[in-house]
Each structure stands twice: as C-alpha cells, then as structure tokens.
C-alpha positions in Angstrom: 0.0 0.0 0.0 1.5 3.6 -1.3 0.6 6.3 1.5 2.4 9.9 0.4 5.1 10.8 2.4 5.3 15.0 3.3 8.5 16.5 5.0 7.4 20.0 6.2 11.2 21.3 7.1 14.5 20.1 6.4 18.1 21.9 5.8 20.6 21.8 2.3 23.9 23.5 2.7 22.8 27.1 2.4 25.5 27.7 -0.2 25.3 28.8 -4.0 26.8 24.9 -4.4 24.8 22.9 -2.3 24.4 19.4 -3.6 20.5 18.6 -4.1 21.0 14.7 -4.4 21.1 14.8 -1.1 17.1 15.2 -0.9 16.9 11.5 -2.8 17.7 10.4 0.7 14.0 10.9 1.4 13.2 8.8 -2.1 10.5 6.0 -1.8 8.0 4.1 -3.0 5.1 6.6 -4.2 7.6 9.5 -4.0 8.1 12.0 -1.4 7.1 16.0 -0.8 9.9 18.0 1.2 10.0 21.5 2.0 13.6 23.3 1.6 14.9 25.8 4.1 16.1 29.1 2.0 16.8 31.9 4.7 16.7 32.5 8.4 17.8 35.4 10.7 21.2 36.1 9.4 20.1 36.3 5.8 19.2 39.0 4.1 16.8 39.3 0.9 19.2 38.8 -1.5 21.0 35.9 0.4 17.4 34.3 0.4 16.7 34.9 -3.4 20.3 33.9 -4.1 19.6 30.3 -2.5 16.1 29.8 -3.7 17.7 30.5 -7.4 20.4 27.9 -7.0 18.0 25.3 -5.4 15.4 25.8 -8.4 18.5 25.7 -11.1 19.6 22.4 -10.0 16.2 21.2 -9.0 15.0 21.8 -12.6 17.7 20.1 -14.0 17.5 17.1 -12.4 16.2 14.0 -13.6 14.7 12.9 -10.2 13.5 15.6 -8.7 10.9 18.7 -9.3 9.7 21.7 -8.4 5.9 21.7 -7.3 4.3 24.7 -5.6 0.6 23.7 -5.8 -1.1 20.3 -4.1 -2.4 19.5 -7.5 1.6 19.4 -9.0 2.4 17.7 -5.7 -0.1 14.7 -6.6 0.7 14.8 -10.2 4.7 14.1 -9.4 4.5 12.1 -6.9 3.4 8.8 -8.2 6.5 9.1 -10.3 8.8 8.5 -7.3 10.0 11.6 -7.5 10.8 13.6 -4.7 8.8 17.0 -4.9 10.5 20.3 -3.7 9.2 23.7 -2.3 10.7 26.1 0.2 10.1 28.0 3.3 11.6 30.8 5.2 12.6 30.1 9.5 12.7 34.2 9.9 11.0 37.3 8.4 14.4 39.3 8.2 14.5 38.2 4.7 11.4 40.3 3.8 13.5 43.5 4.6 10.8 45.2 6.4 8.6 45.0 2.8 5.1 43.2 3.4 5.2 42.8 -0.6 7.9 40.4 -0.4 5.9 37.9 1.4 3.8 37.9 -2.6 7.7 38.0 -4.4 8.6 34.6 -1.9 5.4 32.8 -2.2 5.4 33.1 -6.1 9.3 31.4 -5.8 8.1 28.5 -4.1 8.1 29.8 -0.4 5.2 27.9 1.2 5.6 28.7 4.9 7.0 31.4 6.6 7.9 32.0 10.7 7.9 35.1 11.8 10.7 34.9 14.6 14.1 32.5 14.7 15.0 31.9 18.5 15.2 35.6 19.3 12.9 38.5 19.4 12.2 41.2 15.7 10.2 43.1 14.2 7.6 40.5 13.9 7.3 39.0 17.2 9.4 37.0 20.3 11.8 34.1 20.2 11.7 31.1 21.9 15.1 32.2 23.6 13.6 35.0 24.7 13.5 36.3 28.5 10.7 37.9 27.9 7.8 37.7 24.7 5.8 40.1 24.3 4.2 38.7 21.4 3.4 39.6 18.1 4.0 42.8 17.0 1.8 45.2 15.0 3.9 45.0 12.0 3.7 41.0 12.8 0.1 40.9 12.6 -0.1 42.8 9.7 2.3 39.9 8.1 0.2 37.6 8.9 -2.2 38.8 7.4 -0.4 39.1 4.1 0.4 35.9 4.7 -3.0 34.8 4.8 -4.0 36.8 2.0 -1.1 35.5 -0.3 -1.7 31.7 0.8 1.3 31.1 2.7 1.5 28.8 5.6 1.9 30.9 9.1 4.8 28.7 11.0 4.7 28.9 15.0 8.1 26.9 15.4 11.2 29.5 16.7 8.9 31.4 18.3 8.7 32.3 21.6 5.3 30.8 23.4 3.2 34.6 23.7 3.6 34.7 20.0 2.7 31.7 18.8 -0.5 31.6 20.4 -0.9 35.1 19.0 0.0 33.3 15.8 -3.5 31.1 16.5 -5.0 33.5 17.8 -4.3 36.3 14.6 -4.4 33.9 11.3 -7.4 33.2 9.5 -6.2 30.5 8.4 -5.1 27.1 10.0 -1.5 27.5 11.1 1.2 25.1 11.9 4.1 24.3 13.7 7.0 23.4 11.0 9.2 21.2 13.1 8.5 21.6 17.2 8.2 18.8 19.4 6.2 18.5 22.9 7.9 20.9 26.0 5.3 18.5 28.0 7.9 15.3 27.1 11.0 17.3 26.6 11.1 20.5 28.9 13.4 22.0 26.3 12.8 26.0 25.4 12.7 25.0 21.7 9.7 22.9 22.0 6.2 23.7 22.4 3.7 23.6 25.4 0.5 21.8 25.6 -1.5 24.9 25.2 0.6 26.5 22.0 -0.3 22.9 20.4 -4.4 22.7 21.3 -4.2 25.7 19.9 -2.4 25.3 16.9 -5.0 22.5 16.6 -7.7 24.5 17.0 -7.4 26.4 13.9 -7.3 23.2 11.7 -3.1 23.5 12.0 -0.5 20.3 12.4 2.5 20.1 14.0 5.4 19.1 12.5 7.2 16.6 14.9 11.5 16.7 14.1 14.2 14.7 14.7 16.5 16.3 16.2 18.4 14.7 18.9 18.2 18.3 21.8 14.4 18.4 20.8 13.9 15.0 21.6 15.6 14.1 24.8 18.9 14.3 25.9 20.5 14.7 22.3 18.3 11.3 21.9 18.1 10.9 17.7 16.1 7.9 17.7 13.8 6.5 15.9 11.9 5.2 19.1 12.3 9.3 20.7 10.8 10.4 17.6 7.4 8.1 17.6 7.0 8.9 21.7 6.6 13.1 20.7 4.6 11.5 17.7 2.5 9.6 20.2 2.3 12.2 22.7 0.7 15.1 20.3 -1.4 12.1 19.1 -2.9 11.9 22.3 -3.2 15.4 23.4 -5.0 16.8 20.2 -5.7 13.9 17.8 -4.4 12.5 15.1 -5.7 14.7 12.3 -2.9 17.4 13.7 -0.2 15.7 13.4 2.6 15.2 10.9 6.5 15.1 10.6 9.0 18.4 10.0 12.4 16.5 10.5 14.5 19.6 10.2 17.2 17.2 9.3 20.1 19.1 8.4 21.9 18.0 5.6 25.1 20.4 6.6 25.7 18.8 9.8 29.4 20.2 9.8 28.1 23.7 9.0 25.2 23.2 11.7 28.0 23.3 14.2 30.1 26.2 12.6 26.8 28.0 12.8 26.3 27.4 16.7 30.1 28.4 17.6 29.5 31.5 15.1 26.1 32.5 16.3 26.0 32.7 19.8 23.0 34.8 20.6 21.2 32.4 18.5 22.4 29.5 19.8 23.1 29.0 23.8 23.6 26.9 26.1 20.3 24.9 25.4 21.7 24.0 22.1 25.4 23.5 23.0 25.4 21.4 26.1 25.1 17.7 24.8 27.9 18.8 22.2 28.0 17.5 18.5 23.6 17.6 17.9 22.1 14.3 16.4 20.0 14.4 13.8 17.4 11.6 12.7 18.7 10.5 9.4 15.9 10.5 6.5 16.4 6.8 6.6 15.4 6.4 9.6 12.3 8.9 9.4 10.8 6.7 6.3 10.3 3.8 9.0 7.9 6.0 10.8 5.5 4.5 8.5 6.3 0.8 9.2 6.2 1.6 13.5 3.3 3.1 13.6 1.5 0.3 11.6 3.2 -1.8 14.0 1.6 0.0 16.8 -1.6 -0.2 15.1 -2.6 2.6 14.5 -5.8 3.3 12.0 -4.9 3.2 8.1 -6.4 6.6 8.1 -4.4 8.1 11.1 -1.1 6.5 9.3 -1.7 8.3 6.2 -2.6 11.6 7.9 0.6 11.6 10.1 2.5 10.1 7.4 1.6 13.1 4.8 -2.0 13.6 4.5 -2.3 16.4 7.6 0.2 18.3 5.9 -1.5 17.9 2.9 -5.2 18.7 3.8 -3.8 22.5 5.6 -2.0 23.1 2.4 -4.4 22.3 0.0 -6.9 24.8 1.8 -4.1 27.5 2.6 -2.3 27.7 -0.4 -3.5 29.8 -3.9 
C-alpha cells in the first residue's frame, strides 16, 4: 500500500553549491514532498533569493527531482517516485521590512514562513527570549499578508506569547513546521501543551523533528521520535499531526553556525555537544512503526503526509 510521504522542514547546505542529491535520501515508493529551508535570521533578501535561485537551477535540471508549488503538482509528481520540492523561510528578516515580499517569496516556491528564529524582531518574540511580548503590529499585519497570499503561518522559533498570538491572529489554520512537545522534553525550543491545542484548534498540524536536543537528551532515535509523535497524538488527535524533520543535511556547518552565532544559539543547544539528527532513513520507517503500533490506516496516512497535505491544499493559492 503507497501512503504519500510529506516532510514539512529540512536543511541543504545554504551555499550557492549545495548538492540537491542529497534530498533522494527521502526517495521511496510513491515519492516524497519535502520543504527546503532558504533563509533564516542572518540572511538578508538577497541571500534568500540567491539560495532559492540555486536550489530551483539544480532542481529543474534534475532527472529525479521537481519543483511543485501547488497540491495538485504535488499529486501529479508524486506517483513518479520523485521527490517534490518547495521552500520556506525560518525568519522574516529576509522580507527586509517590505510586506510585498511575502507575494515575491510565495510566487518562488516559499510555502511557509515563521515570523521569529530563537530571538525577538520586528515580527514578534523568540523562543530564547527572556521575555515575549508577542506579536507585534507589523507582525500581525504579516500575517495577514500571509493569509492573503496563501502562505503557511509557522509557530516553530517562536517564543510561546507569539505563537499563540500566531492562532490566535491567522485566518487561516496554522502550523508548527518542526516543534516537538515541551510536555515530554522540557526543552525551550519545544512547544507547550497549550501553543499545540491551539495550533489544533485552527485546523493546524505540527510538525514533529528529529532532532536529537528536541527530543531528549541529544536522543536521535527512531523510538524518541514516535514517543513526541505519540504524545501530540494523544493530546490533540491524530488529524494534527505530521513530521518536519529539520534534518540538516550540513551537519558540519550546523556546528560552525552554533560556535558563530552565539546569541542564536546557547547553552540549550550546545550542552550535549555534537547535535544528532534523525537520518531521513530512519524517518521513512515512521511508516512501518506506527502500523506496527496499530494505529488506524487513516491516522497513518494523515501523520505520514496527509495532515500536511489537507492544511496546504486549503491554505495555499
């Protein structure tokens, strides 16, 4: 049996060479959706439009892979075995203060957007943050674009006031990329049982990674990764959840990043040492555990790709 596979968040190399074979790691029977990372808060709009216009170069020109920024291309490739590409921004610095870049993204292939990366902006607080105040004016008034343009409003990186101002602001549902459960894993990145019903509560999914901090103690394993599955399973149902790996395919840079960016990264990300990261390998045998667990056919597919794919189909223009 073919269920569709959707990865709402993982990392290439943001470089002007990354290799895009790399995303055939998530090939597989019945093909694969997997949303690219092209910017967060040290990029500015030209480093942004600079990656998205090497990823769609070499996306374009290879064999087995392609571009799809509507459900209906999604569908269409996918039976291929393809693996299906579109993007999405982890910070709004890459809009340069300009609400009409959120229309200039979304027509490149930016399907999601969060407002705030670990620390505080213009749009809203961090989830590093002392102290959130929440979203901003000029944050509310990108979500609204956001709404109005189709693009996915994304809760994860953000502190806990603003992403339940996040629910509480877009009129559409809205999601959380790649955030597993604070009530598992009291770790700041994660989010709290509240931020999730209410994430839920709009029609939204969350996104469970696998990454080893998130998880546990540095824990990337496949049996960490079902238990935050399980545990947003049981505290808002099955339809809202899904999988956002965040697997970073620059582990080595990942690192470089953390000892360069300091205020972005702290202790809570440094303390286990070297992060570990759920390979794509092992994310693909989400599918076979959770039929092992027995779970419903129908809760399978939704977790597996179909969530993902329902909030997208009524989100995106």
């Amino acid at each position: 049996m073919t269920r569709p596979f959707w990865e709402q968040h993982s990392c290439l190399p943001l470089t002007l060479d990354a290799d895009v074979d790399d995303l055939l790691r998530y090939r597989r029977p019945g093909g694969a959706y997997v949303c690219v990372n092209v910017g967060y808060a040290p990029h500015t709009r030209e480093d942004s439009l600079a990656y998205i216009g090497h990823f769609t170069r070499a996306i374009e020109a290879h064999p087995d892979l392609a571009l799809a920024t509507t459900v209906g291309e999604i569908d269409a490739a996918v039976p291929g075995d393809r693996v299906v590409v579109a993007f999405d921004l982890e910070d709004s610095r890459p809009l340069a203060g300009d609400l009409d870049m959120v229309r200039t993204f979304y027509d490149l292939g930016v399907k999601s957007l969060l407002p705030s990366y670990n620390n505080g902006n213009a749009a809203g607080g961090g989830c590093l943050d002392a102290v959130d105040t929440g979203l901003t004016p000029w944050g509310r008034d990108l979500v609204g674009r956001m709404n109005e343009v189709g693009m996915l409003v994304d809760g994860s990186h953000c502190g806990t006031r603003t992403g339940l101002d996040l629910s509480e602001v877009s009129e559409q549902p809205m999601i959380y990329s790649h955030s597993a459960m604070r009530g598992l894993w009291d770790h700041p990145r994660n989010i709290t049982d509240e931020q999730a019903r209410a994430c839920a509560a709009t029609g939204g999914v969350i996104g469970i990674p696998g990454v080893g901090i998130f998880l546990g103690p540095n824990t990337a394993t496949l049996e960490a990764f079902i238990a935050h599955i399980d545990y947003a399973v049981n505290l808002v149902g099955p339809a809202h959840v899904g999988i956002g790996s965040d697997y970073s395919f620059d582990a080595e840079d990942i690192m470089k990043e953390l000892e360069d960016n300091p205020e972005l990264f702290p202790e809570e990300y440094t303390r286990w040492g070297v992060i570990q990261f759920v390979e794509p390998e092992t994310t693909l045998l989400i599918e076979r555990e959770l039929v092992g667990r027995g779970y419903p056919e129908e809760t399978v597919r939704g977790i597996l790709g179909g969530n993902f794919r329902r909030v997208a189909a009524q989100v995106w223009k």
